[in-house]
C-alpha positions as CSV (number, residue, x, y, z in Angstrom):
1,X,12.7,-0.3,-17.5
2,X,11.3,0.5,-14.2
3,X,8.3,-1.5,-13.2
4,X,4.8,0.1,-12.7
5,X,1.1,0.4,-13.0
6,X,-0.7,1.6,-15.8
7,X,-4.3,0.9,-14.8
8,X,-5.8,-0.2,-11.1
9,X,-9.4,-1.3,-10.4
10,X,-10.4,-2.6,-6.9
11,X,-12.8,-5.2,-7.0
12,X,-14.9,-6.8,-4.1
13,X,-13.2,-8.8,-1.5
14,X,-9.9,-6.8,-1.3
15,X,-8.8,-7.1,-4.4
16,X,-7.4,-5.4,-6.8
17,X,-7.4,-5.6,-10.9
18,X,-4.1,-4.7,-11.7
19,X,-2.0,-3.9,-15.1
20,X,1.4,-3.5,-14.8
21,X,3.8,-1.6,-17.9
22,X,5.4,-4.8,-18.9
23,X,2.1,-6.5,-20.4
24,X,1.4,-8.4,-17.1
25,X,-2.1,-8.1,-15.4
26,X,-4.3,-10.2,-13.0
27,X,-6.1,-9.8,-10.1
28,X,-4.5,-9.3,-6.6
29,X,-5.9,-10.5,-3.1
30,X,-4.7,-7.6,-0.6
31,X,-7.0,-9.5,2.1
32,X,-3.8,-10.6,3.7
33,X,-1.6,-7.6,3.3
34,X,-4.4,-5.0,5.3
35,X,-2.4,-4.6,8.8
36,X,-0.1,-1.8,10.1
37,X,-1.2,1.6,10.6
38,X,-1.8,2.7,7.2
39,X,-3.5,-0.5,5.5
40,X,-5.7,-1.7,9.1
41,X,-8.3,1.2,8.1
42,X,-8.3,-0.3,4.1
43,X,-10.7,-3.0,6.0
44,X,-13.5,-0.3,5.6
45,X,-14.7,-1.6,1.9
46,X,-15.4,1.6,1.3
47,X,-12.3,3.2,1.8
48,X,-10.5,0.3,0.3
49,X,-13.1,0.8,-3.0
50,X,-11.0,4.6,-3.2
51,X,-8.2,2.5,-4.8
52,X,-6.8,4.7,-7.8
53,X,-3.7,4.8,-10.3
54,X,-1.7,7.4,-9.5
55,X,0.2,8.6,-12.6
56,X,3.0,10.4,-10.5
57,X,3.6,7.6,-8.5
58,X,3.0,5.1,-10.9
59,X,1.1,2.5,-8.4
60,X,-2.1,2.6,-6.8
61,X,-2.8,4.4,-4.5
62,X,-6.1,5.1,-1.8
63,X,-8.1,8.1,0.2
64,X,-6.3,7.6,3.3
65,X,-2.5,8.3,1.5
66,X,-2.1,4.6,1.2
67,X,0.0,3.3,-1.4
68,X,2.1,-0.1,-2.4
69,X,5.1,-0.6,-4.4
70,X,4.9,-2.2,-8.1
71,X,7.0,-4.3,-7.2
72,X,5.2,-5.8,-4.5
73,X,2.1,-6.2,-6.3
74,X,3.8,-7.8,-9.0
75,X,5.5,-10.4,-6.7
76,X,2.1,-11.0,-4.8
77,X,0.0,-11.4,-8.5
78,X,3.1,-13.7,-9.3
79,X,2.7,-15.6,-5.8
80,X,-0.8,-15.9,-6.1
81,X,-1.3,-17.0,-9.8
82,X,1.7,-19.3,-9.2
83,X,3.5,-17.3,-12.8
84,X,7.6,-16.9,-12.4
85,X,8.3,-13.5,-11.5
């Protein structure tokens, strides 16, 4: 089964509510992953508040054409509740 999201909500702060096809959701903090020349202008909260599911993707994904891998979220939510991966 390939990893995924199934629902995304960004939240204050630069996170992000996350749900993920294998039963696994939590909260994400992206404040640490917003550099590089797509994610630097994701400091705007507003443009970061754009966050969306994107059902052909599968991940979530922003205004500016943005997106991140599954399977990065799911390592950083794993990293940052201190779960195993």
């Amino acid at each position: 089964m390939f990893l995924h999201t199934t629902q995304v909500e960004p939240r204050s702060g630069y996170r992000l509510f996350v749900r993920f096809n294998n039963g696994v959701s939590g909260e994400i903090d992206l404040s640490g992953e917003l550099w590089g020349e797509m994610f630097e202008p994701l400091k705007d909260e507003a443009l970061f508040a754009t966050a969306r599911h994107d059902e052909t993707l599968q991940t979530v994904v922003w205004a500016n054409g943005a997106d991140l891998a599954p399977e990065f979220l799911f390592d950083l939510l794993s990293k940052q509740t201190g779960m195993a991966a």
